[in-house]
PDB file of N, CA, C, O and CB in Angstrom:
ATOM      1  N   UNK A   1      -4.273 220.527  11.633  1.00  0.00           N
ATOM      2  CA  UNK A   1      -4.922 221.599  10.924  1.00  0.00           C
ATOM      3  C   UNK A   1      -6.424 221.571  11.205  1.00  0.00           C
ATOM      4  O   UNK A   1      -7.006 222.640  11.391  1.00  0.00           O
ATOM      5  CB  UNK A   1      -4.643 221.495   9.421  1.00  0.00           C
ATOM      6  N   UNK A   2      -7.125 220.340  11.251  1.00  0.00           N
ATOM      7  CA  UNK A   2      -8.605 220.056  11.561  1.00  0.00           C
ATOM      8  C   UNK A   2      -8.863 220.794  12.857  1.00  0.00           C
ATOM      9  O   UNK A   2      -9.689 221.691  13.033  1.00  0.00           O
ATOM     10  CB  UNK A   2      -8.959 218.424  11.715  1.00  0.00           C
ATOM     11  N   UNK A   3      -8.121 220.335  13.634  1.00  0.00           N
ATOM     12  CA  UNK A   3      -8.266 221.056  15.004  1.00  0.00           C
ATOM     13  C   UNK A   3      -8.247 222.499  15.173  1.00  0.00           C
ATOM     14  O   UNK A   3      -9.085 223.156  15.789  1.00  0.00           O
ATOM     15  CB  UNK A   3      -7.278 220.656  15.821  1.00  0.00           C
ATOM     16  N   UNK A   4      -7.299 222.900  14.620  1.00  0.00           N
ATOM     17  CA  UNK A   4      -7.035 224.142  14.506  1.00  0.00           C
ATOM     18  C   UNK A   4      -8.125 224.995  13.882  1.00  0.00           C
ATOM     19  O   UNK A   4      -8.716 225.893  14.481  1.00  0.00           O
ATOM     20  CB  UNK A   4      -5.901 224.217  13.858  1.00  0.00           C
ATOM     21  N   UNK A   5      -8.284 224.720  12.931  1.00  0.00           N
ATOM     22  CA  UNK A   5      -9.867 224.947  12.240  1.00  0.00           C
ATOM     23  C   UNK A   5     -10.752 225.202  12.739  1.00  0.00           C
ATOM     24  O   UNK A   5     -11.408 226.234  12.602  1.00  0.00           O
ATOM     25  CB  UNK A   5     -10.456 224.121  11.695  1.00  0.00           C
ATOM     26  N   UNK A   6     -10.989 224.157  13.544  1.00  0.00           N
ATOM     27  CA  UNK A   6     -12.379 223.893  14.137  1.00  0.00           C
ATOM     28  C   UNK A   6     -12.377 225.186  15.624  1.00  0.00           C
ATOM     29  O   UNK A   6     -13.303 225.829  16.117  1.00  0.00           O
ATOM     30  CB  UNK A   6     -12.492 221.838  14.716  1.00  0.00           C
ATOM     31  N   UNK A   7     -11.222 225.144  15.881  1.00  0.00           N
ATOM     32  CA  UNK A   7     -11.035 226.456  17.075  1.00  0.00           C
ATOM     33  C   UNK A   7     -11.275 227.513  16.650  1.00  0.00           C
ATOM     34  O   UNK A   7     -11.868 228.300  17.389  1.00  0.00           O
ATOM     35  CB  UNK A   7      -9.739 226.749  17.685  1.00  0.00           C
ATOM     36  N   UNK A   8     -10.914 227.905  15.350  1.00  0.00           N
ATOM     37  CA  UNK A   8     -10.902 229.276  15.239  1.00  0.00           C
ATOM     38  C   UNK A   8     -12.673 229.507  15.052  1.00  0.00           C
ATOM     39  O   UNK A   8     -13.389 230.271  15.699  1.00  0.00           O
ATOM     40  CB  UNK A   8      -9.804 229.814  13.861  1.00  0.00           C
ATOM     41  N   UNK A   9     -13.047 228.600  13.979  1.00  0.00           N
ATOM     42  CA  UNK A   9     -14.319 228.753  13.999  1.00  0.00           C
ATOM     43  C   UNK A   9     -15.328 228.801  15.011  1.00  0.00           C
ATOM     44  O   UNK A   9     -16.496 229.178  14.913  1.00  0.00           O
ATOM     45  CB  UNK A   9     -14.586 228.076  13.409  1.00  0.00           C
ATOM     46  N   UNK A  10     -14.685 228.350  16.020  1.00  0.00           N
ATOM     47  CA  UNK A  10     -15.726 228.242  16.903  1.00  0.00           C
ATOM     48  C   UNK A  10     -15.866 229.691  18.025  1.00  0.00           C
ATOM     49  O   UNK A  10     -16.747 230.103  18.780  1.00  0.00           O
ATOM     50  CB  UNK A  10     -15.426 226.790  17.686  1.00  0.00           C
ATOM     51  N   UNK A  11     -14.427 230.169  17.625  1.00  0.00           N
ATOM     52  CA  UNK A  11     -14.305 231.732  17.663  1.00  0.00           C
ATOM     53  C   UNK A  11     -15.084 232.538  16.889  1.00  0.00           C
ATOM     54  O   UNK A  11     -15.212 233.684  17.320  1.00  0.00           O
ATOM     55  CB  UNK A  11     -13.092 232.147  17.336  1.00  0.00           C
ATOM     56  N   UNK A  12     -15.682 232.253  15.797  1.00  0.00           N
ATOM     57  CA  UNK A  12     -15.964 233.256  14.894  1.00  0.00           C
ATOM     58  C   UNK A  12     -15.429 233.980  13.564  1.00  0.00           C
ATOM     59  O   UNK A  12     -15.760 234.979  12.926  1.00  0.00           O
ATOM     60  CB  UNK A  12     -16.016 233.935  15.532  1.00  0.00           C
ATOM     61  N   UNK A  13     -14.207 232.758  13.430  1.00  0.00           N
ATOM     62  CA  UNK A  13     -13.214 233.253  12.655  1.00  0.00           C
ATOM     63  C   UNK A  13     -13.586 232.781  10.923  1.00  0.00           C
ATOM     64  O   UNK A  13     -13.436 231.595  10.631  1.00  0.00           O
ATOM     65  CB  UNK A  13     -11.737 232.619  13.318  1.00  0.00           C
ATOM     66  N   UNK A  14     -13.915 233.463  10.178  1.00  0.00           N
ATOM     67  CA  UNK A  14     -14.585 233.125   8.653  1.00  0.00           C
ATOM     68  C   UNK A  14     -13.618 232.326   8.122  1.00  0.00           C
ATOM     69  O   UNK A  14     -12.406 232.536   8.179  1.00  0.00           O
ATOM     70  CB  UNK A  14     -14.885 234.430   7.572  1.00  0.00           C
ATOM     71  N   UNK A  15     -13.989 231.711   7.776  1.00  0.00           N
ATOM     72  CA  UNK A  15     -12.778 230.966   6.200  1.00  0.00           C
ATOM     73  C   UNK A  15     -13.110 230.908   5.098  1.00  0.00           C
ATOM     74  O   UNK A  15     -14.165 230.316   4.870  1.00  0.00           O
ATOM     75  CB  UNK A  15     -12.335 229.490   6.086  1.00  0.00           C
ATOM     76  N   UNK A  16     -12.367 231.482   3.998  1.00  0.00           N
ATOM     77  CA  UNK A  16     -12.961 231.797   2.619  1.00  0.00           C
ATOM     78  C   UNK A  16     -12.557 230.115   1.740  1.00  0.00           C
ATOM     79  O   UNK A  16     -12.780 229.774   0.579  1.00  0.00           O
ATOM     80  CB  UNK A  16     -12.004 233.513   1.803  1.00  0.00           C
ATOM     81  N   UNK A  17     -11.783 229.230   3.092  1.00  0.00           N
ATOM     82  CA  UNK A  17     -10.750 228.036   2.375  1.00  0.00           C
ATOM     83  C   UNK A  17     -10.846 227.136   3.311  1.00  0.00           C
ATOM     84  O   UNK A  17     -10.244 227.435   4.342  1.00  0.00           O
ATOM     85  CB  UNK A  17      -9.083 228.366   2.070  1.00  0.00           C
ATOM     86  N   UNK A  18     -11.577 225.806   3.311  1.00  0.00           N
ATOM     87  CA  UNK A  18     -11.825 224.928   4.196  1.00  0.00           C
ATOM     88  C   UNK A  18     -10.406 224.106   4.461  1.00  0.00           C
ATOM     89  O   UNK A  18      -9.857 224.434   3.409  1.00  0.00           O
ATOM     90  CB  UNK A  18     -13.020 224.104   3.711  1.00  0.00           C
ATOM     91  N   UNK A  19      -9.679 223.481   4.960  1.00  0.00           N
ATOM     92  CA  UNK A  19      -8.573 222.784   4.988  1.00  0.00           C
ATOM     93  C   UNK A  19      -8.625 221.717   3.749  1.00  0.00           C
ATOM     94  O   UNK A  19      -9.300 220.715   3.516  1.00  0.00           O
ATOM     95  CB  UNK A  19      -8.439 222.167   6.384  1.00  0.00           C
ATOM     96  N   UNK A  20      -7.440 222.517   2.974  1.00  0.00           N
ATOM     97  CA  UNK A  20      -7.243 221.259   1.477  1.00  0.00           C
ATOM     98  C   UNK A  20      -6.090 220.884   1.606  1.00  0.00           C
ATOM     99  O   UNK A  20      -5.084 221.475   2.000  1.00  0.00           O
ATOM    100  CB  UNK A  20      -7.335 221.767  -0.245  1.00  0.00           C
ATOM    101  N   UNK A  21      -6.326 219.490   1.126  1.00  0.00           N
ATOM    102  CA  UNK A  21      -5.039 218.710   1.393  1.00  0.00           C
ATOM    103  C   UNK A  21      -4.337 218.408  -0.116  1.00  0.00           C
ATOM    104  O   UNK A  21      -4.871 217.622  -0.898  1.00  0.00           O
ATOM    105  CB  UNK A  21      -5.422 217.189   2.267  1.00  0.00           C
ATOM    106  N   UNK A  22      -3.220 219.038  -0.404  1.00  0.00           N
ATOM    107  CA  UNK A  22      -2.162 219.097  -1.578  1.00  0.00           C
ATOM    108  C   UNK A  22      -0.922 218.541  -1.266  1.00  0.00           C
ATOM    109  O   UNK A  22       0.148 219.131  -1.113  1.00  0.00           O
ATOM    110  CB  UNK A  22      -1.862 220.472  -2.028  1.00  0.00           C
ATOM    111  N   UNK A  23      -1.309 216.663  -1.142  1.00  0.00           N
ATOM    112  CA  UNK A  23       0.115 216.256  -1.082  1.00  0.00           C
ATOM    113  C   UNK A  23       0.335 216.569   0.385  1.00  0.00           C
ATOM    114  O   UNK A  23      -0.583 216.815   1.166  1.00  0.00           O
ATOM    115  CB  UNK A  23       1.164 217.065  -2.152  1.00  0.00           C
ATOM    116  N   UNK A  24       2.011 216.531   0.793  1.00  0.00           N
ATOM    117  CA  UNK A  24       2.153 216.776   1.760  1.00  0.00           C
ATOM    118  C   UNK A  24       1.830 217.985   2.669  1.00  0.00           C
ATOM    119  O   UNK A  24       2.051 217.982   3.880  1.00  0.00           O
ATOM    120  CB  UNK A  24       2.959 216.519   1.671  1.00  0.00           C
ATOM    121  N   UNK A  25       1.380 218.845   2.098  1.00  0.00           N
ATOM    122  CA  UNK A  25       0.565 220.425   2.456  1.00  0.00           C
ATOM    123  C   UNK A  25      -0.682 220.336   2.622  1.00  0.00           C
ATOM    124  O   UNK A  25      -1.391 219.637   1.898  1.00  0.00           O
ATOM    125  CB  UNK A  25       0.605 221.553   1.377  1.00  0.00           C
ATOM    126  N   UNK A  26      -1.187 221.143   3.755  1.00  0.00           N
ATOM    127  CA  UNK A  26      -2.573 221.325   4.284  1.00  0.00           C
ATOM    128  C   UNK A  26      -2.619 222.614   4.613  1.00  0.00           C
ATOM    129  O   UNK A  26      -2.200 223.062   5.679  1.00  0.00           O
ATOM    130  CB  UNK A  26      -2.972 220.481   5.443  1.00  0.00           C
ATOM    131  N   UNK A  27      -3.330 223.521   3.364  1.00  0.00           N
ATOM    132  CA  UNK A  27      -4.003 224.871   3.658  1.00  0.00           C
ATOM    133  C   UNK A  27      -5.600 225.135   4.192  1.00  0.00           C
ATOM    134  O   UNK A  27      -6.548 224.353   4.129  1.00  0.00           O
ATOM    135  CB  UNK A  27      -3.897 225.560   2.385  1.00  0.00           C
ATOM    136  N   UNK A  28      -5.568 226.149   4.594  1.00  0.00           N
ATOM    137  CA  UNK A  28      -6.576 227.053   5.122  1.00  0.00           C
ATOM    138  C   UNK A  28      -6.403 228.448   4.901  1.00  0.00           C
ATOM    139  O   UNK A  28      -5.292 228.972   4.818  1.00  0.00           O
ATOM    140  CB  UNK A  28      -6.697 226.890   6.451  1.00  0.00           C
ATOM    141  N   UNK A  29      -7.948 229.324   4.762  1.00  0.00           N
ATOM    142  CA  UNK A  29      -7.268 230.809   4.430  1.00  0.00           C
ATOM    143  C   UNK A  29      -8.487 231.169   5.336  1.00  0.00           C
ATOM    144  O   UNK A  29      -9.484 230.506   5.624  1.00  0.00           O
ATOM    145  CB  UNK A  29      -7.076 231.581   2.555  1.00  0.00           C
ATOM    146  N   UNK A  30      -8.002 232.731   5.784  1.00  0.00           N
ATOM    147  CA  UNK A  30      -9.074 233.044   6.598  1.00  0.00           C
ATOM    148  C   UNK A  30      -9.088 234.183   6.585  1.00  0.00           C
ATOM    149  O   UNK A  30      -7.959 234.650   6.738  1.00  0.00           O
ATOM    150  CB  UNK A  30      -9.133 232.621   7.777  1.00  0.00           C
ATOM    151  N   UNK A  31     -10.198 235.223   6.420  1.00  0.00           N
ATOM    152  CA  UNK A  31     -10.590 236.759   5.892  1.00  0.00           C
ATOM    153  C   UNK A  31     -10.307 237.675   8.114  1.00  0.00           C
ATOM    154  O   UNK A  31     -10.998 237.614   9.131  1.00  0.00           O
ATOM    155  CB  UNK A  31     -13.236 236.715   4.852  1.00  0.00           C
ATOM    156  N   UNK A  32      -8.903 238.376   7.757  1.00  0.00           N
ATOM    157  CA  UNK A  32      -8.753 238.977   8.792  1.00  0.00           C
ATOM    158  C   UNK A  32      -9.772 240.036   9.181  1.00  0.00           C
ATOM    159  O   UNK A  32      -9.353 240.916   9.933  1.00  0.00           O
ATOM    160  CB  UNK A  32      -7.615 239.394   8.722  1.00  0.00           C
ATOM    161  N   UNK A  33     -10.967 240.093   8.815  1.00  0.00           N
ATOM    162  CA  UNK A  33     -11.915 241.521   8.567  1.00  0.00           C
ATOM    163  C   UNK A  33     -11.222 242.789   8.348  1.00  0.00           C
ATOM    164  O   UNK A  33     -11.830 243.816   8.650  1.00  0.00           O
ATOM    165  CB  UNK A  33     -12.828 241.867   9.821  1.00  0.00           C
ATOM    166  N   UNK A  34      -9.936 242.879   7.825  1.00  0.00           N
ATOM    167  CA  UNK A  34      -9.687 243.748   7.569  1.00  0.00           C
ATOM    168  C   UNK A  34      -9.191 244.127   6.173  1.00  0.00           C
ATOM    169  O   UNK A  34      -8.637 245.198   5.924  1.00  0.00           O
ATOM    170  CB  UNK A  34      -9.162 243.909   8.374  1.00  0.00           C
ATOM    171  N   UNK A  35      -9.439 243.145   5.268  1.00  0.00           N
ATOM    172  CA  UNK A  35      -9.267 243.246   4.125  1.00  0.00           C
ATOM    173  C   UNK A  35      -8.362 242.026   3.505  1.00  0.00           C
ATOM    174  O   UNK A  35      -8.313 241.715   2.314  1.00  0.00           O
ATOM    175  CB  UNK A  35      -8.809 244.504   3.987  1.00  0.00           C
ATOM    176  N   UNK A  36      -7.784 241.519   4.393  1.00  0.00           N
ATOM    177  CA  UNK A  36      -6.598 240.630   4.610  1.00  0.00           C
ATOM    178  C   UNK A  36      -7.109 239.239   4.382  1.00  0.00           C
ATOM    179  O   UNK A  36      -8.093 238.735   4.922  1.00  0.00           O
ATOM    180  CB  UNK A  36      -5.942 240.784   6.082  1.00  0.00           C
ATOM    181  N   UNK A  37      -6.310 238.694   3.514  1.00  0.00           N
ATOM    182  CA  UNK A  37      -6.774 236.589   3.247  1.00  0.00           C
ATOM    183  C   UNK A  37      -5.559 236.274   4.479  1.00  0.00           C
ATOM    184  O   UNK A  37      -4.602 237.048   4.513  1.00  0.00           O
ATOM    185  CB  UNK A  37      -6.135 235.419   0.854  1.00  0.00           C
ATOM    186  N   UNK A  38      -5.613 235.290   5.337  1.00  0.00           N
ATOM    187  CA  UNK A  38      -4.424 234.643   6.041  1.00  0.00           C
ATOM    188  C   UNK A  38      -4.588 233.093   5.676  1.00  0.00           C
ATOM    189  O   UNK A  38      -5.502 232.285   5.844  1.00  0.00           O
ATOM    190  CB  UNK A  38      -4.433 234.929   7.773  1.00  0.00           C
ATOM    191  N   UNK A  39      -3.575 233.038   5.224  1.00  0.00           N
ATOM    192  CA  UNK A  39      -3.107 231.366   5.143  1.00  0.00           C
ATOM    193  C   UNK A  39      -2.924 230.772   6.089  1.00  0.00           C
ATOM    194  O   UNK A  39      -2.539 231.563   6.950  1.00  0.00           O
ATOM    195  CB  UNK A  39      -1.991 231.005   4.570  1.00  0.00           C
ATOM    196  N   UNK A  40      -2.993 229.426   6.602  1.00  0.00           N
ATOM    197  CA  UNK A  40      -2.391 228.936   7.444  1.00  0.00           C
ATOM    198  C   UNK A  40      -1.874 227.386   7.041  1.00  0.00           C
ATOM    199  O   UNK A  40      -2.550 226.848   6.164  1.00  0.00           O
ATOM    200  CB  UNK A  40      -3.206 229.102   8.536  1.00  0.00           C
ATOM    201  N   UNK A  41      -1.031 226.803   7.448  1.00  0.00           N
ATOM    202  CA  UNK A  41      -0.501 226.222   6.187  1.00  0.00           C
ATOM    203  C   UNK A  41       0.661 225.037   7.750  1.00  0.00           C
ATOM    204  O   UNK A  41       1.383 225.380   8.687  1.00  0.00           O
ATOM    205  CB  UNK A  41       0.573 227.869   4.598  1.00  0.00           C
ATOM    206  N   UNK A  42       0.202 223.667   7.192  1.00  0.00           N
ATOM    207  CA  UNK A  42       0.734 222.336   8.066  1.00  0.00           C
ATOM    208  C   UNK A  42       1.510 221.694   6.702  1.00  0.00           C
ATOM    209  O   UNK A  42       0.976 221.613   5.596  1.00  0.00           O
ATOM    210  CB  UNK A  42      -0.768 221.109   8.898  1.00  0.00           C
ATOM    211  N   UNK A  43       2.462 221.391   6.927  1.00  0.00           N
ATOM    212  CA  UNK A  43       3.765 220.440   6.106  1.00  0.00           C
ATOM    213  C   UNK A  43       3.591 218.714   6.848  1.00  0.00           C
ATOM    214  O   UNK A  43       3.363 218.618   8.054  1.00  0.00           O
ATOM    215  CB  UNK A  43       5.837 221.313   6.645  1.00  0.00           C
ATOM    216  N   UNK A  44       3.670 218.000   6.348  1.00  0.00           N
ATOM    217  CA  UNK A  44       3.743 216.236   6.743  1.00  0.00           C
ATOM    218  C   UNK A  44       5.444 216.227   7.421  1.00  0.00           C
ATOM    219  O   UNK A  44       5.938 215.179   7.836  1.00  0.00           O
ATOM    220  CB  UNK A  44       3.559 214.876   4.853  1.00  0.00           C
TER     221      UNK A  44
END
């Protein structure tokens, strides 16, 4: 997920949700500029 992160950002890609770790779940959310939140979401 870190990795992944770090790519998009380095694209330009906003995140309203830094990678949080809940247990075996690791979210991220990210503002599609179009109005849109996207999750992105790693399982253990």
């Amino acid at each position: 997920m870190r990795a992944e992160y770090e790519r998009l950002r380095r694209h330009g890609v906003m995140f309203t949700q830094e990678p949080l770790e809940t247990g075996p779940v690791t979210t991220a959310v990210f503002d599609d500029t179009r109005g849109n939140l996207i999750q992105i979401v790693t399982a253990a």
